[in-house]
C-alpha positions in Angstrom: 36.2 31.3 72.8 38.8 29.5 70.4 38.7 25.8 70.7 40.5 22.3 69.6 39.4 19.1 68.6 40.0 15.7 70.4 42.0 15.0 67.1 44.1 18.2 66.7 45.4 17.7 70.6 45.9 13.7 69.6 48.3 14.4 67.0 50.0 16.8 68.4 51.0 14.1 70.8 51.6 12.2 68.2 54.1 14.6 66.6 56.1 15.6 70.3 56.7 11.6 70.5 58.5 11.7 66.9 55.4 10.0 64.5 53.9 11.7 61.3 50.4 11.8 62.7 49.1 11.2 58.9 51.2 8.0 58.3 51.5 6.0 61.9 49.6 2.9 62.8 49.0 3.1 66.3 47.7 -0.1 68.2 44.2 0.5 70.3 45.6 -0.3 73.3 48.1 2.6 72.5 45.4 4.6 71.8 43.2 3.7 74.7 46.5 4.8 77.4 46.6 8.3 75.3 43.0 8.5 75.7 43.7 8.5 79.5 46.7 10.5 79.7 44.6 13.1 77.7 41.9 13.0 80.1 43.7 13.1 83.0 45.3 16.2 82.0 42.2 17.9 80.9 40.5 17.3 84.5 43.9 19.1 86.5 44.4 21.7 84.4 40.6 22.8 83.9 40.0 22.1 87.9 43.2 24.3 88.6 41.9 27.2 88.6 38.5 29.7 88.3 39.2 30.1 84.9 37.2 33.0 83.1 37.2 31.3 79.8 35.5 28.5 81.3 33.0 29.8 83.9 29.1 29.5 83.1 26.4 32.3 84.5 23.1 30.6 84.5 19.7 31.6 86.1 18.6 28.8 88.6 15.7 27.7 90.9 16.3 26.6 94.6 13.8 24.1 93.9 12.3 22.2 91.1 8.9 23.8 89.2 6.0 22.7 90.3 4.4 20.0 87.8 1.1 18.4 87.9 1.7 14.8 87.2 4.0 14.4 90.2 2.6 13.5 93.2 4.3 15.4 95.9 4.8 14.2 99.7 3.8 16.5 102.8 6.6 18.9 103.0 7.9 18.5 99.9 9.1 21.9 98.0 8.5 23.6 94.9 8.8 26.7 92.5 5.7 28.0 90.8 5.2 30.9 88.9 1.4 31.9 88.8 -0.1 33.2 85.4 -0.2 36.5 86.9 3.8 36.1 87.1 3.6 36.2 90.7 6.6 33.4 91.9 7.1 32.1 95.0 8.2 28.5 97.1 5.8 26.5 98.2 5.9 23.6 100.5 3.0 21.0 100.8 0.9 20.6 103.5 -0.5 16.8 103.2 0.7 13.8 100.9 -1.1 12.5 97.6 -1.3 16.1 96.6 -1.1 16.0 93.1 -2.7 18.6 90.2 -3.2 21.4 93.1 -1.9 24.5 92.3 0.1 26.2 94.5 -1.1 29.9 95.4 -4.7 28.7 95.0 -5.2 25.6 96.9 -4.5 27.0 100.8 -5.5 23.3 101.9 -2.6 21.8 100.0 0.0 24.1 99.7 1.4 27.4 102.1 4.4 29.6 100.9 7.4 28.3 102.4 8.5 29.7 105.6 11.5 31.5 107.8 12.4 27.5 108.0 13.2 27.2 104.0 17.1 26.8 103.0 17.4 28.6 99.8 20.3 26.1 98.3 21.2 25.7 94.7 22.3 21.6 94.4 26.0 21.4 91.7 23.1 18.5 90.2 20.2 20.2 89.1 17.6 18.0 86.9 17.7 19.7 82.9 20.5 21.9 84.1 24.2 22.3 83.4 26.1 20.3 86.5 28.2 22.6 88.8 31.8 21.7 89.4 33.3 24.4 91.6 32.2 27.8 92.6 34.0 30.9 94.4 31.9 31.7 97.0 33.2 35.2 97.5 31.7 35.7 93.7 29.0 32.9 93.1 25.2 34.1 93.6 24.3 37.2 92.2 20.6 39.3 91.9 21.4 40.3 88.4 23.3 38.8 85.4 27.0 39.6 86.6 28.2 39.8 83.2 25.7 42.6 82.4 25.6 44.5 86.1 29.2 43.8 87.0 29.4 46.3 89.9 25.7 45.3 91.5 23.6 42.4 92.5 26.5 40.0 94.6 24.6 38.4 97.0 26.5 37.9 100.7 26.5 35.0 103.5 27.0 32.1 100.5 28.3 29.1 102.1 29.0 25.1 100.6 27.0 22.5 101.8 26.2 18.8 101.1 26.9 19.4 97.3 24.8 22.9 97.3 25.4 26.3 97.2 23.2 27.5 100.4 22.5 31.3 101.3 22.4 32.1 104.5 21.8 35.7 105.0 18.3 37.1 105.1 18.3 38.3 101.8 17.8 35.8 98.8 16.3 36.4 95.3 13.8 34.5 94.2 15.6 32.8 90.9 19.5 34.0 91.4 22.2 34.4 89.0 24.9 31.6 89.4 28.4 31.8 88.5 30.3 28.4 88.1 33.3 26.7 86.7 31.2 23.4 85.1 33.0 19.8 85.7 35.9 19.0 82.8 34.5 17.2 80.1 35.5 14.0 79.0 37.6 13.0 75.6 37.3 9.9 73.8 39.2 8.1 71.1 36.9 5.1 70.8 35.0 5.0 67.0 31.4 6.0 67.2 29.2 2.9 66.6 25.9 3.0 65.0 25.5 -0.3 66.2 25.8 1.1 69.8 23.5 1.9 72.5 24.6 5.0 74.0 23.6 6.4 77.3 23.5 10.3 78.2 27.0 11.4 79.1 28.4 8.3 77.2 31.2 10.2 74.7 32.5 8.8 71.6 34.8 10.0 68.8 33.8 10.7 64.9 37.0 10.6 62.9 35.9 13.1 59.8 35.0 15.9 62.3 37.8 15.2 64.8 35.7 16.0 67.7 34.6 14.0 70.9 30.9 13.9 71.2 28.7 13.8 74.4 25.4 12.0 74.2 22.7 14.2 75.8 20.1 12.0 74.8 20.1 8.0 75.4 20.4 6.9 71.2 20.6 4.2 68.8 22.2 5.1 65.1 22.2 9.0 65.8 25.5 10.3 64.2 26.7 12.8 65.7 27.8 15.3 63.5 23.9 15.5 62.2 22.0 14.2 65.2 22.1 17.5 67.3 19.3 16.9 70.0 21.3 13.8 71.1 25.0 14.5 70.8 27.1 17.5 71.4 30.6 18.3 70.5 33.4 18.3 73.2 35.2 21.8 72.1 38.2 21.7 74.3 39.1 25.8 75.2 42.5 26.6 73.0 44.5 28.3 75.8 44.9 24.3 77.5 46.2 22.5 74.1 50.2 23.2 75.2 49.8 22.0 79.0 47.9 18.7 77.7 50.1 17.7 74.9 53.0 18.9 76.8 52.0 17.1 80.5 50.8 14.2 78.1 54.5 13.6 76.6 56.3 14.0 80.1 54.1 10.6 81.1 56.2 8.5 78.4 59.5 9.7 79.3 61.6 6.8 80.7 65.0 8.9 81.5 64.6 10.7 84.6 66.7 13.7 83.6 64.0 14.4 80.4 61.0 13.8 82.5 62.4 16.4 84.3 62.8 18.3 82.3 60.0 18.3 80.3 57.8 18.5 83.9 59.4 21.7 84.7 57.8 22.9 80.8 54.7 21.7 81.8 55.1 24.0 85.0 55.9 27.0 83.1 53.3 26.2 80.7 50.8 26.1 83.7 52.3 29.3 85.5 52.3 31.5 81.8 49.0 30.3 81.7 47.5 31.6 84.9 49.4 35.1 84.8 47.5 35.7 81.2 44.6 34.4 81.7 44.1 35.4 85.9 46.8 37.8 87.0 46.3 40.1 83.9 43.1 40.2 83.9 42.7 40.9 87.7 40.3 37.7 88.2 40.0 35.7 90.7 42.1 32.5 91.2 41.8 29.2 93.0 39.2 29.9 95.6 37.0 26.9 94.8 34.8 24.7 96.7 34.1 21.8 94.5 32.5 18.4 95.0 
């Protein structure tokens, strides 16, 4: 998928509202309101639609593996996958139980019964966060992007921030089909002075990118310091509604705000019959957070 940088939509906004991107001096609070507008535009147009270009198929659990340092609660629930590479759900039949293996400790642990919700939480520990899903074309037995005719699995329905299944039928580890939350841009310097958090984002001026810290970190730069940052590549196809949308929010005359809103409409209508319509995907049947 073609992408742009934070900088390459920045100066394009730049360059709609009249200034040389290479030779303007723009004050921080300036650039801090951009930052915004930028972001703001991101989040509607990526949450507009099921866009294809943007839709993630991952394999997921409907609960955590088991682990033997945690000490698990009576009825709590897990996932284990015996060396034999038998794999079940198992729920716990007393407290304290911790370092017994499910499948071959019957006085800890039974496999889960007719009572267990097989549900699929949008915030999975170690797994990409879930935004929106269709839930016509969500859960899957195979890899939909492999088995495109086979595999969609029926009676999904929304609940409590979880995809729940409830027909009979549920696969062990499904296949999940998901529009992922918008990411977040940022203007604000990269610090090595800094103590970043995971999720915090910052901005490296000789790459031009926005970077998301995956990894709590201290004097990491980015550009280098894969395992704890990770570039924000922005999907090309939403460059002309965000610079676009972005100049219509400093327009003071009503006529040109106008006018440039009803460009930021066709941009947004031009952009779903290409990208939806034409391809015969589906459109704006989400159920989000």
């Amino acid at each position: 998928m073609k992408t742009v940088s934070t900088r390459e939509i920045y100066e394009s906004i730049l360059a709609m509202r009249g200034y040389d991107p290479s030779n303007v001096n723009v004050a921080s609070g300036e650039v801090a309101r951009i930052q915004e507008f930028m972001n703001e535009h991101l989040r509607g147009v990526w949450e507009y639609a099921m866009w294809p270009k943007i839709l993630l198929t991952e394999r997921r659990r409907y609960r955590a593996a088991w682990d033997n340092e945690i000490l698990y609660d009576e009825g709590a629930e897990v996932y284990y996958l015996d060396s034999g590479g038998r794999e079940n759900y198992y729920v716990s039949l007393q407290g304290n139980n911790v370092d017994h293996q499910p499948a071959l400790n019957d006085e800890w642990w039974a496999e889960v019964g007719p009572e267990f919700l097989p549900s699929i939480e949008f915030r999975q520990q170690g797994e990409t966060e879930i935004g929106a899903v269709d839930l016509q074309h969500c859960v899957f037995d195979y890899d939909p992007r492999v088995y495109r005719a086979r595999g969609k699995v029926l009676g999904v329905d929304f609940y409590m921030d979880s995809v729940v299944i409830a027909g009979r039928y549920w696969p062990m580890r499904p296949w999940v089909q998901f529009r992922p939350i918008a990411p977040t841009l940022s203007l604000q310097a990269w610090s090595s002075v800094k103590m970043y958090a995971i999720a915090d984002v910052c901005y490296l001026a000789s790459t031009g990118y926005s970077y998301r810290a995956i990894r709590p970190s201290q004097n990491k730069a980015p550009e280098s310091e894969t395992e704890y940052w990770k570039p924000v590549e922005i999907p090309w196809i939403f460059k002309s509604y965000i610079v676009h949308a972005c100049h219509a929010d400093y327009l003071l005359d009503p006529v040109e705000r106008d006018k440039q809103l009803a460009r930021v409409v066709t941009i947004l209508d031009e952009l779903e019959d290409k990208e939806i319509d034409q391809q015969g995907a589906r459109g704006r049947i989400t159920f989000s957070r």
